[in-house]
TORDO-739836 format. One record per residue (C-alpha): chain; x negated, y negated, z; residue number from 1. Coordinates in pm, whole numbers, plus 32768, in hexadecimal, padded with zeros to 4 digits. Example, Ala and Ser with C-alpha at 12.3 -4.5 7.8 and 13.67 -1.06 7.14 Angstrom:
BEGIN
@cadena = A&east = 7B32&north = 81C2&up = 830C&num = 1 $
@cadena = A&east = 7AA9&north = 806A&up = 82CA&num = 2 $
***
This chain:
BEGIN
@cadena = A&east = DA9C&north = D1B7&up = E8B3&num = 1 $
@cadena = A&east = DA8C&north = D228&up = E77D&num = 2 $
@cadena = A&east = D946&north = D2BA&up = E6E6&num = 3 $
@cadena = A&east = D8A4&north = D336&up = E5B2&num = 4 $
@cadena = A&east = D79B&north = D43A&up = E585&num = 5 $
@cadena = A&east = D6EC&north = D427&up = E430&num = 6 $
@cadena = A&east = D5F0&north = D54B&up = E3B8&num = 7 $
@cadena = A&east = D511&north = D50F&up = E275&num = 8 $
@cadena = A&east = D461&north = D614&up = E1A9&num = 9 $
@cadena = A&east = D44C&north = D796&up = E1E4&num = 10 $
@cadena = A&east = D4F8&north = D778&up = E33C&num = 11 $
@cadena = A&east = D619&north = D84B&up = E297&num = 12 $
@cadena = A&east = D521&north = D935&up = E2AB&num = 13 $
@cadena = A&east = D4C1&north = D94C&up = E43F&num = 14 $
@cadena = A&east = D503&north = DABD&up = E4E7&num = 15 $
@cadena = A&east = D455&north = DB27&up = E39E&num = 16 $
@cadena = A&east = D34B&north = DA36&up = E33B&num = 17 $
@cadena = A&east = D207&north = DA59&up = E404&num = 18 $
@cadena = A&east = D251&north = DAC8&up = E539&num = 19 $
@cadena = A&east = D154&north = DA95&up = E5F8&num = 20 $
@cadena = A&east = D16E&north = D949&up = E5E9&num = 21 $
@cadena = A&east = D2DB&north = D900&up = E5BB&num = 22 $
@cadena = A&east = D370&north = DA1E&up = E687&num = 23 $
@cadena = A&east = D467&north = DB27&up = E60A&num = 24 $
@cadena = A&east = D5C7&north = DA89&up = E663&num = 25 $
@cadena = A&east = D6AE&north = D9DB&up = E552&num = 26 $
@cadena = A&east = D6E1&north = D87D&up = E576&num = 27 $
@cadena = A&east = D847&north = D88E&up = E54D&num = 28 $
@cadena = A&east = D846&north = D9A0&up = E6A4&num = 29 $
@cadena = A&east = D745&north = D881&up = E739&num = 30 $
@cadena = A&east = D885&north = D75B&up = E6E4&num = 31 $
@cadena = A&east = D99F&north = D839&up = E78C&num = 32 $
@cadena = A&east = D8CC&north = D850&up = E8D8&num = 33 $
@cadena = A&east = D88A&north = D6C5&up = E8BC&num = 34 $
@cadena = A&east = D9E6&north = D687&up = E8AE&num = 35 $
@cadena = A&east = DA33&north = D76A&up = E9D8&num = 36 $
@cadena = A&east = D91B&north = D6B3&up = EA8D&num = 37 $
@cadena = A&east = D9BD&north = D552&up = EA18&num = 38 $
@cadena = A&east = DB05&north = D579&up = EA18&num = 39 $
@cadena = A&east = DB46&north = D40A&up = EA44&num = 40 $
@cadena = A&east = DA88&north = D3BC&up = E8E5&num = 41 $
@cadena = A&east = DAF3&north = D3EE&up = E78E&num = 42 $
@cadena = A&east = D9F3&north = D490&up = E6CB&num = 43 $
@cadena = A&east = DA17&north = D4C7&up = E577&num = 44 $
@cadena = A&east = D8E4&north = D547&up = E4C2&num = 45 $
@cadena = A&east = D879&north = D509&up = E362&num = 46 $
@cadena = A&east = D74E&north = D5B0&up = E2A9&num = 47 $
@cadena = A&east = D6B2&north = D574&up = E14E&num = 48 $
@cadena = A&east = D59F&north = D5E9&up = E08A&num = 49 $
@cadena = A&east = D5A7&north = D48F&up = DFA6&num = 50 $
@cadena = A&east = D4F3&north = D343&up = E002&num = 51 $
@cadena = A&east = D608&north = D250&up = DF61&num = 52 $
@cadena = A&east = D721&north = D327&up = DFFF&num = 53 $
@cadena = A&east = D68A&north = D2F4&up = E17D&num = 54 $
@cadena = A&east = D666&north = D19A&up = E13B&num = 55 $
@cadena = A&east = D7CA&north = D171&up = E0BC&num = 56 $
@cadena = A&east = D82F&north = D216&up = E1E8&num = 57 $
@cadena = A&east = D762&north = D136&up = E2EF&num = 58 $
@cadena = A&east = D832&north = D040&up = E205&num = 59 $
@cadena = A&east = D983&north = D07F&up = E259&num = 60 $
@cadena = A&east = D92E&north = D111&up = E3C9&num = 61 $
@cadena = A&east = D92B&north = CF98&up = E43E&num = 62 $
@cadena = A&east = DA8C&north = CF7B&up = E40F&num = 63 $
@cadena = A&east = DAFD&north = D0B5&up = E4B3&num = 64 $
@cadena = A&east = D9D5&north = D10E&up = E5D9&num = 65 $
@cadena = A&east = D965&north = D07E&up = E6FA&num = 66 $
@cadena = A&east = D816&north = D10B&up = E6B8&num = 67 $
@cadena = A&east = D766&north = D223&up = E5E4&num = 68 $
@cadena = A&east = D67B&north = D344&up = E66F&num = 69 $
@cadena = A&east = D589&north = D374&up = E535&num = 70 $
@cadena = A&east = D478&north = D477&up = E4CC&num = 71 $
@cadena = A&east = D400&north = D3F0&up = E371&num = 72 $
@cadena = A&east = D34F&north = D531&up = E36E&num = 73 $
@cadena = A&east = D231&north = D4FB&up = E25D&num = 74 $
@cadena = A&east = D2B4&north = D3AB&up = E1F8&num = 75 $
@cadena = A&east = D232&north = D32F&up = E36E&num = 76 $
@cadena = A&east = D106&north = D312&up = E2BA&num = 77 $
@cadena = A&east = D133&north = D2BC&up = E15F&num = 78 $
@cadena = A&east = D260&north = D1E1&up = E128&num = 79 $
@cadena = A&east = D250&north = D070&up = E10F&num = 80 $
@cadena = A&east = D3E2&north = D093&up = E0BC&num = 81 $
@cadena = A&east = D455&north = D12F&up = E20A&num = 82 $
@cadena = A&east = D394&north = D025&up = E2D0&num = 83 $
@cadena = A&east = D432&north = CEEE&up = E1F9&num = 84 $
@cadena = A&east = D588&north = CFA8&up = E253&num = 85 $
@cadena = A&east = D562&north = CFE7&up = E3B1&num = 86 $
@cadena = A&east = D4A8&north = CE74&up = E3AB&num = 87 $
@cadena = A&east = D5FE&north = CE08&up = E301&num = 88 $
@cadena = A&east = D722&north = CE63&up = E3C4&num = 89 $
@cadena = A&east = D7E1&north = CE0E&up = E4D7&num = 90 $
@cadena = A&east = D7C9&north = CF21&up = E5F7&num = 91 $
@cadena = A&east = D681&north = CFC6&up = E6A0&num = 92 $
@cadena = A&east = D5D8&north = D123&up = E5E9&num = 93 $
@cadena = A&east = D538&north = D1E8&up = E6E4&num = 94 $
@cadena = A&east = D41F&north = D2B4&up = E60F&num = 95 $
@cadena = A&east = D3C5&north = D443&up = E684&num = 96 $
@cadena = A&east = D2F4&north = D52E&up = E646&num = 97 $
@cadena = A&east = D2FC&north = D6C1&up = E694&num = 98 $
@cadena = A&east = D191&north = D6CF&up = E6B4&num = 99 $
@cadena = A&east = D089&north = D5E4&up = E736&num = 100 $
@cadena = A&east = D026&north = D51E&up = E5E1&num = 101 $
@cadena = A&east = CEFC&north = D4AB&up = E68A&num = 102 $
@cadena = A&east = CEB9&north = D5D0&up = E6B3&num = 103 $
@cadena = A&east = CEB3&north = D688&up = E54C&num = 104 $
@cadena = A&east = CE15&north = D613&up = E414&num = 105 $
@cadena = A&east = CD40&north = D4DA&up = E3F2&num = 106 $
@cadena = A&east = CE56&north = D44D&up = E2DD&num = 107 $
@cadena = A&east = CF92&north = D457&up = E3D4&num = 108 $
@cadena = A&east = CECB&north = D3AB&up = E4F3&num = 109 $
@cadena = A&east = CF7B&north = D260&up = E45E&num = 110 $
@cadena = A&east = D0EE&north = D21D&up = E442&num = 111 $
@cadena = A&east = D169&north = D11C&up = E37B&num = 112 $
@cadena = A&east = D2C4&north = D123&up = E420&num = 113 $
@cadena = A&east = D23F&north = D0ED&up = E584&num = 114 $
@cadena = A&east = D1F8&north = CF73&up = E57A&num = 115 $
@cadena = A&east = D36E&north = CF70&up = E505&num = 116 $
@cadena = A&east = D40C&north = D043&up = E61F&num = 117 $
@cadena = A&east = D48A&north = CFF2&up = E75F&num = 118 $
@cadena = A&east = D3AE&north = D0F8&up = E80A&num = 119 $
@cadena = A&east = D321&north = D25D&up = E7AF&num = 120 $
@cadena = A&east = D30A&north = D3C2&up = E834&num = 121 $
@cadena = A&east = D223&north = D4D9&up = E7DB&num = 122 $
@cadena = A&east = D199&north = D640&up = E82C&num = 123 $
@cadena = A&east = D29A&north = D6A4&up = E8EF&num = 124 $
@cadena = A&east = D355&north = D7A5&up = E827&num = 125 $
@cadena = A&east = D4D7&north = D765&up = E797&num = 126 $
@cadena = A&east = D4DD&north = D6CE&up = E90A&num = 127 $
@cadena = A&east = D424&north = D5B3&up = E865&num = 128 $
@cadena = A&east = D5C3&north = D564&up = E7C7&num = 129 $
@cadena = A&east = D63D&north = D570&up = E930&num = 130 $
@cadena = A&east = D53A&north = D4B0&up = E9C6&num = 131 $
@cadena = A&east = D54B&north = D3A2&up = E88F&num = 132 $
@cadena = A&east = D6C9&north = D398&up = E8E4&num = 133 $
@cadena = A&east = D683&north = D348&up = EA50&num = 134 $
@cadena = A&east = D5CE&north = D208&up = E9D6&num = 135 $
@cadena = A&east = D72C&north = D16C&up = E97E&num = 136 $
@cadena = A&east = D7BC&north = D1A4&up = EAC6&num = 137 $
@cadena = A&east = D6B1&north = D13C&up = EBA4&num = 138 $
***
């Protein structure tokens, strides 16, 4: 199996960015322990701070995945583009979420992406990527 884990805006920035919400470890430390944990999985990982580039990339990930792992980060909530894409293609998007959206502001309560996605995981940390990853084998 062959997966692919898509991060949207300011998730570059997680070990430094508010970490009492997003934690203090790097994503990149979070991928090499996922790919201990899975080592029957490709995972490649792909992050951009750009709307049009994340949808080019949910693009040409349905002729090269079996599935994609995806925090739209603040784009959950605002873009009508990542839905269409993940809407679009071929293979299943899982969406996650570090924290508990339901949980935080009125204004990410509703994700755009969700109706779109195969299934979604929240709250639970950067376990949220394991757990979301789990989905595709069970």
């Amino acid at each position: 199996m062959k997966l692919l884990i898509i991060n949207g805006p300011n998730l570059n920035l997680l070990g430094q960015r508010e970490k009492g919400i997003y934690g203090e470890q790097t994503f990149e430390s979070y991928l090499d322990e996922l790919k201990k944990r899975f080592p029957d999985i490709t995972l490649d990982y792909y992050q951009s701070n750009i709307e049009g580039e994340l949808v080019d990339k949910l693009h040409t990930a349905q002729d090269a995945y079996d599935g994609v792992v995806m925090n739209a980060g603040a784009y959950t909530h605002t873009s009508i583009a990542i839905a269409d894409a993940i809407g679009g293609i071929r293979i299943p998007v899982v969406e996650v979420h570090i924290s508990c959206i339901l949980a935080r502001e009125e204004f990410r309560h509703v994700s755009l992406i969700a109706p779109k996605c195969k299934g979604s995981v929240m709250g639970f940390g950067l376990d949220s990527y394991r757990l979301g990853i789990l989905g595709f084998l069970n």
